[in-house]
C-alpha positions as CSV (number, residue, x, y, z in Angstrom):
1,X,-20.5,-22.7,-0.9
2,X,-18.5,-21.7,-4.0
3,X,-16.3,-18.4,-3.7
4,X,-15.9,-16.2,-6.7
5,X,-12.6,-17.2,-8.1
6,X,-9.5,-13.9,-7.7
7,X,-7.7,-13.6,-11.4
8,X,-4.2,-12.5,-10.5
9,X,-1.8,-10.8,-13.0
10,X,1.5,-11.3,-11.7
11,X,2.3,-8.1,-13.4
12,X,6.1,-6.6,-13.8
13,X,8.6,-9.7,-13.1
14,X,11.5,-7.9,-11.9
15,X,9.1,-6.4,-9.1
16,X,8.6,-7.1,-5.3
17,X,5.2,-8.8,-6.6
18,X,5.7,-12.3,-6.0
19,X,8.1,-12.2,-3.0
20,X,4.8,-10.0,-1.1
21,X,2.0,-12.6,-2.6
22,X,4.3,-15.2,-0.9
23,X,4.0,-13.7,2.2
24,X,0.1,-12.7,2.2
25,X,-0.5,-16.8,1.5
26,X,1.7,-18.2,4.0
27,X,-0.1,-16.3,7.2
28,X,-3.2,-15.9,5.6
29,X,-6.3,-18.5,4.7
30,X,-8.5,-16.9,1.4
31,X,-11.8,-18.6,1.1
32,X,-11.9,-17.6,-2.7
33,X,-9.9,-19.5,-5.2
34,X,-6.7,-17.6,-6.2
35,X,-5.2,-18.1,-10.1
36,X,-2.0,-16.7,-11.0
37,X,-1.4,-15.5,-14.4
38,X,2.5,-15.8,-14.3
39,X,5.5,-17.3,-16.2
40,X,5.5,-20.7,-14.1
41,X,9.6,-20.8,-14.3
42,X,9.8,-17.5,-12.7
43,X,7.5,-18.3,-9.7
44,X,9.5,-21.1,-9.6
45,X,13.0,-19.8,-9.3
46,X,11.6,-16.5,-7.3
47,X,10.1,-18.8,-4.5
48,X,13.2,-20.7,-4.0
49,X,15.7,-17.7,-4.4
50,X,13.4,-15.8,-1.6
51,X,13.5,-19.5,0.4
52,X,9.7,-19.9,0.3
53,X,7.9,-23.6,-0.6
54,X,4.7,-23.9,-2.4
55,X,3.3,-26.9,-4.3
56,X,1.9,-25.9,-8.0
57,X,-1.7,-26.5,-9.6
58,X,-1.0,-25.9,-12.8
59,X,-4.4,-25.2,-15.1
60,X,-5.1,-23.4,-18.4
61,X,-7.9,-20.7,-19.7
62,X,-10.2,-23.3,-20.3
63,X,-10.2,-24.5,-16.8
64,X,-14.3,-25.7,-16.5
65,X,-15.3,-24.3,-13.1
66,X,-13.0,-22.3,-11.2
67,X,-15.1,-21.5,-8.2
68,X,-14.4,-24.9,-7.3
69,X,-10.9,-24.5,-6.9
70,X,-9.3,-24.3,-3.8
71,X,-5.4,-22.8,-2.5
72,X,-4.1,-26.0,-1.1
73,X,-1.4,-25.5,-3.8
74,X,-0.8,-22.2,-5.6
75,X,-3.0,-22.4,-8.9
76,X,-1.3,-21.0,-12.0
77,X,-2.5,-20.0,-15.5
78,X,1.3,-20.3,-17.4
79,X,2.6,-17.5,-19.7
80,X,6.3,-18.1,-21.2
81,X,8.5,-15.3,-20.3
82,X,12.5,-16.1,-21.1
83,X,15.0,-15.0,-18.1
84,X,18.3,-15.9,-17.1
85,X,18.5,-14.9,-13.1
86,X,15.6,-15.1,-10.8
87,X,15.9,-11.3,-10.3
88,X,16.9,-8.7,-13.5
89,X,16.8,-5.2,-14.0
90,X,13.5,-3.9,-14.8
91,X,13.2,-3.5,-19.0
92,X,11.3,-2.9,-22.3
93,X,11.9,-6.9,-22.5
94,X,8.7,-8.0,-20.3
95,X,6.3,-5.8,-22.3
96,X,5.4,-8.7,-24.3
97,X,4.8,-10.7,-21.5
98,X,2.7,-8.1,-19.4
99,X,0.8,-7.6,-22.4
100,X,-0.2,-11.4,-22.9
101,X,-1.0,-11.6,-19.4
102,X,-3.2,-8.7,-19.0
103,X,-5.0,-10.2,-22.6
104,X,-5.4,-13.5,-21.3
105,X,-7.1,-12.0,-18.1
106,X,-9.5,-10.1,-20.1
107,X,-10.2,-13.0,-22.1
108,X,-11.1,-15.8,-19.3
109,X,-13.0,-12.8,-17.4
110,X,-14.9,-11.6,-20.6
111,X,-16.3,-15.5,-20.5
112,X,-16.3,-15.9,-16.7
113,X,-17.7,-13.0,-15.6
114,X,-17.9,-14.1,-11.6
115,X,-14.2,-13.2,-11.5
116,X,-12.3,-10.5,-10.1
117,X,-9.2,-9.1,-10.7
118,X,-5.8,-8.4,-8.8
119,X,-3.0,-7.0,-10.8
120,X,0.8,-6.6,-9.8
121,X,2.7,-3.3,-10.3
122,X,3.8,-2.5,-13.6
123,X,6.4,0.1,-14.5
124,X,3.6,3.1,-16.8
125,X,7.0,4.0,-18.5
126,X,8.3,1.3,-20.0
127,X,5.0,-0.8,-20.4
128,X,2.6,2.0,-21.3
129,X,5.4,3.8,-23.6
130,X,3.0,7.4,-23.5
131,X,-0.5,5.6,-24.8
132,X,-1.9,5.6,-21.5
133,X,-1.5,7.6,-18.1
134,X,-2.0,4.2,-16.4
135,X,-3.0,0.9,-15.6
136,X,-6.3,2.1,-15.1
137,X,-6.7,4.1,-18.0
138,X,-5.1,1.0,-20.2
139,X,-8.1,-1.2,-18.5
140,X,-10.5,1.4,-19.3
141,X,-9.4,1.6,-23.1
142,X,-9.5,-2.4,-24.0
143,X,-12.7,-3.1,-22.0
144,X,-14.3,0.1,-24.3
145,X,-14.9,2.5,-21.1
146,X,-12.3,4.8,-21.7
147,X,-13.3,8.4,-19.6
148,X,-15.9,6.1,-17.5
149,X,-13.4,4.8,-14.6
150,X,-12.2,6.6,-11.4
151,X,-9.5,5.4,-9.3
152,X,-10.5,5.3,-5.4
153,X,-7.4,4.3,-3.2
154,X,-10.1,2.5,-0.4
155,X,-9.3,2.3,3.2
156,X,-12.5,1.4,5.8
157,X,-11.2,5.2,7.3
158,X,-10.8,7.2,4.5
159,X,-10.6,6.7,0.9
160,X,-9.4,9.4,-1.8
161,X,-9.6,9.8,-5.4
162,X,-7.8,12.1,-7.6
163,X,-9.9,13.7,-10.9
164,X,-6.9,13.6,-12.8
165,X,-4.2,10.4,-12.6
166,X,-0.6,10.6,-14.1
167,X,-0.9,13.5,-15.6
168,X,2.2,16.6,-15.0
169,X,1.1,19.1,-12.9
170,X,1.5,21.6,-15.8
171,X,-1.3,20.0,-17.4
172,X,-3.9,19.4,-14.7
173,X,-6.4,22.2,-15.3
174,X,-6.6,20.9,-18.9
175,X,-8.2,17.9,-17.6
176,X,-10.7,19.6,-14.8
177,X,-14.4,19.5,-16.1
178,X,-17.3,19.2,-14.7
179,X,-18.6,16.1,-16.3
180,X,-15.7,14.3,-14.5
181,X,-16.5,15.3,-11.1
182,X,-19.9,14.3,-11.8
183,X,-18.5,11.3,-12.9
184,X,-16.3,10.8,-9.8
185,X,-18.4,11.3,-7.1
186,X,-21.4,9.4,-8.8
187,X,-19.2,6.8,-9.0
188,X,-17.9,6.3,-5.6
189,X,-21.7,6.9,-3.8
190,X,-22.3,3.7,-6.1
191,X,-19.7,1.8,-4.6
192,X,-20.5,2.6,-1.1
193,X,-24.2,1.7,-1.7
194,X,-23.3,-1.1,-3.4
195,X,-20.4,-2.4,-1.0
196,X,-22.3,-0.6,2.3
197,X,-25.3,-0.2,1.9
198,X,-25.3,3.7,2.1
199,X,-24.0,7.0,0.7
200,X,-20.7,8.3,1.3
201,X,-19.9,11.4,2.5
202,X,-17.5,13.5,0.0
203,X,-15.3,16.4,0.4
204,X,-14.2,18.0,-2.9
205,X,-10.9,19.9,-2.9
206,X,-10.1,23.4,-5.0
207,X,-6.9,22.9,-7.1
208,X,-5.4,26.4,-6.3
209,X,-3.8,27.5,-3.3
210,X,-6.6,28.3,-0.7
211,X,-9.1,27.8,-3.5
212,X,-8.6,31.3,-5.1
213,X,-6.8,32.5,-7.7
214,X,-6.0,36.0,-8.9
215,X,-7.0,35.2,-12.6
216,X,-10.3,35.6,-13.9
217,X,-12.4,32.4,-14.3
218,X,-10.4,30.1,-12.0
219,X,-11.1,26.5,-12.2
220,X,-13.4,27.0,-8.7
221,X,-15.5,29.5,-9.8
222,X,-15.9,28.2,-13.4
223,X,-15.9,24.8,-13.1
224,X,-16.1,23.3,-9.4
225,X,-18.9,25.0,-7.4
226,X,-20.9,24.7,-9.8
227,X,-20.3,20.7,-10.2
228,X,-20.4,20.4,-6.5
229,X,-24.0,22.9,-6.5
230,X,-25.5,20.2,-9.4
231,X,-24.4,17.3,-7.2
232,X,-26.5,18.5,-3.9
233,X,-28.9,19.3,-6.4
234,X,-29.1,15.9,-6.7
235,X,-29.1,14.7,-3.6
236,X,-25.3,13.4,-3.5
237,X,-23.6,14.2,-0.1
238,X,-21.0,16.6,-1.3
239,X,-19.1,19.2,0.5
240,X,-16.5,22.3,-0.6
241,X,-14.2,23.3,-2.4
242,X,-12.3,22.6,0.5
243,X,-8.6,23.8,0.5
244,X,-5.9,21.2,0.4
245,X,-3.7,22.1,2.8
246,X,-6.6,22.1,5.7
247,X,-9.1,19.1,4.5
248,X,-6.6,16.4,5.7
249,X,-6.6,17.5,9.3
250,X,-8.1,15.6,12.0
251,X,-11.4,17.6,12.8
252,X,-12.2,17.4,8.9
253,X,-11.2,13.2,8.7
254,X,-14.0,12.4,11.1
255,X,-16.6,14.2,9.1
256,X,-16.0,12.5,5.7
257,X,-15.9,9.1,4.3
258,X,-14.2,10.1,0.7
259,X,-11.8,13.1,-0.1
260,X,-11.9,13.7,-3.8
261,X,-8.7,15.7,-5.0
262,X,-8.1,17.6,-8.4
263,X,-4.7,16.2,-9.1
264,X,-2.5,13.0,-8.1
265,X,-0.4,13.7,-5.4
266,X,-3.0,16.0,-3.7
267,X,-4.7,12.8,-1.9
268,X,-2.2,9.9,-2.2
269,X,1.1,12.0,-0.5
270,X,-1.4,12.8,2.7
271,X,-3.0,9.3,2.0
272,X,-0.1,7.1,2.8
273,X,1.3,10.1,5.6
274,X,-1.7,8.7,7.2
275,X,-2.4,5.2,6.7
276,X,1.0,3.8,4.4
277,X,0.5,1.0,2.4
278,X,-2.9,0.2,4.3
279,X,-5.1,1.1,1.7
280,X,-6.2,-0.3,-2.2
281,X,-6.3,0.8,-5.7
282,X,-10.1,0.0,-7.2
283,X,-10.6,0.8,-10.6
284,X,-14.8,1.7,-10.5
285,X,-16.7,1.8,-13.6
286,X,-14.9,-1.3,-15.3
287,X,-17.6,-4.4,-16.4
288,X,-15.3,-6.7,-13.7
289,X,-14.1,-5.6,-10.0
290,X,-10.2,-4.5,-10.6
291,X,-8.0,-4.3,-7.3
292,X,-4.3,-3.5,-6.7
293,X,-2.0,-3.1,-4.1
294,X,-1.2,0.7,-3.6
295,X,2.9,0.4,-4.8
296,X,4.9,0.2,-7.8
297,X,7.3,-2.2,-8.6
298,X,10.1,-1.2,-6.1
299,X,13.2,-2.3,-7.8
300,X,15.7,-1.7,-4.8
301,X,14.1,-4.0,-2.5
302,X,14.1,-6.7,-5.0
303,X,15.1,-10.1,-4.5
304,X,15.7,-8.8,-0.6
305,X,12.9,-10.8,0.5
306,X,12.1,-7.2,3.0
307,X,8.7,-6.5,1.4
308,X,5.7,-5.4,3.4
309,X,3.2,-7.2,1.9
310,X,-0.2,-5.6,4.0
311,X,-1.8,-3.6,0.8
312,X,-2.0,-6.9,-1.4
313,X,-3.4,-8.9,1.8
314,X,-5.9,-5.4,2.5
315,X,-6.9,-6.3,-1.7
316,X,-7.3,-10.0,-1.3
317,X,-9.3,-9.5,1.4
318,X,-11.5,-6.7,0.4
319,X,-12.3,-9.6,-2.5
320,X,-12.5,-12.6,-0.7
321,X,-16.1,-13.1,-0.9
């Protein structure tokens, strides 16, 4: 039996990325092929510096059936990316190189459409330089489904989703609308149809305190009971607005499978107080399935070899199938 193939940009170079994809092969057996997109002298000097020992399959884009690869040796699709230490301080000066690496994965998926995609963390500041808010909003815009893609950090407990992503607080109720949370939550019941077989149960939070405001038309009355009203309208298994200080306690948890959150750090700060780094970043609404582990780059643990590697094993197994 042939295993869809996992397309893995390596990502940032100066990150923790390589050290915890070390560490998730060396305990673990993956049934589906694994390809690296990667500079192949980095790898190289990383897995010795962090005293790890993998032999190298190295193939190219044109590769002519990649399902029947296997992960005896680590395969690699090289990009050139020039260095002078195994470890440096995170730059403008890997752009480039993310850039051709995220390009070159769109361009082998775009003609192998089995595939799916893992990708590394990439510092938004440097790399995204204000075009995008993130990685998932940069995917969106070069695969043409810019406004169609939700981000659902996924664990079998409880996932959450936030309507808005890297946006500053100041601006969030810009961004509120109800065609989003329709968006959202038809999204996600997709997903959970698709991945098990039945709909999710959602709770929706308010975005002001206690979901009241003093002002006239605040962004509950005008714009998210009446989403959520539309939604059981249509049969979607939707609760609230449910305040955000209260949704996250443990009579609530039981009841839902999905909290869906107005801003950011309104689901992931209670999100990893309850589960840490057990839980994945999927990017729904993309043509391809996009994974990644739920953590940035962490320069201060680089090169320390200290990394816990369990959300990038939690996204390679979610995929390995």
């Amino acid at each position: 039996m042939n295993y869809r193939p996992i397309l893995i940009v390596a990502g940032e170079p100066n990150s923790i990325f390589l050290e915890i994809f070390f560490k998730s092969i060396i305990n673990n057996s993956f049934k589906s092929p694994l390809i690296l997109i990667v500079s192949k002298d980095l790898l190289i000097k990383q897995m010795k510096s962090l005293g790890f020992d993998f032999k190298i399959n190295l193939i190219n884009e044109n590769y002519p059936n990649m399902s029947k690869l296997d992960n005896k040796k680590i395969n690699i699709i090289n990009v050139n990316y020039n260095f002078k230490k195994s470890f440096e301080k995170i730059s403008q000066k890997s752009n480039n190189y993310i850039a051709q690496c995220f390009k070159l994965a769109l361009k082998i998926i775009k003609k192998n459409r089995y595939l799916k995609l893992i990708n590394g963390p990439i510092v938004k500041k440097s790399f995204l330089n204000e075009k995008f808010l993130g990685i998932t909003e940069y995917l969106a815009q070069k695969t043409k489904k810019k406004n169609k893609v939700v981000m659902l950090i996924f664990n079998k407990r409880l996932s959450v989703s936030p309507i808005t992503t890297h946006l500053a607080l100041k601006d969030v109720h810009k961004h509120i609308s109800k065609q989003k949370i329709y968006t959202h939550i038809k999204l996600i019941t997709e997903f959970y149809k698709k991945n098990f077989r039945r709909k999710p149960k959602i709770a929706v939070t308010g975005l002001n305190p206690h979901c009241e405001s003093n002002f006239k038309n605040c962004e509950e009355d005008a714009i998210i009971i009446p989403a959520i009203r539309n939604l059981k309208a249509k049969n979607f298994k939707v609760e609230g607005p449910f305040p955000a200080d209260t949704i996250f306690i443990q009579e609530h948890l039981k009841k839902f499978d999905v909290i869906v959150g107005m801003y950011h750090d309104q689901v992931l700060t209670p999100m990893k107080t309850l589960f840490g780094f057990n839980a994945i970043n999927i990017t729904l609404g993309l043509p391809f399935v996009r994974v990644s582990p739920d953590h940035g780059p962490n320069s201060s643990m680089l090169g320390k070899n200290l990394s816990d590697p369990k959300s990038l094993i939690e996204a390679l197994k979610f995929l390995d199938k």
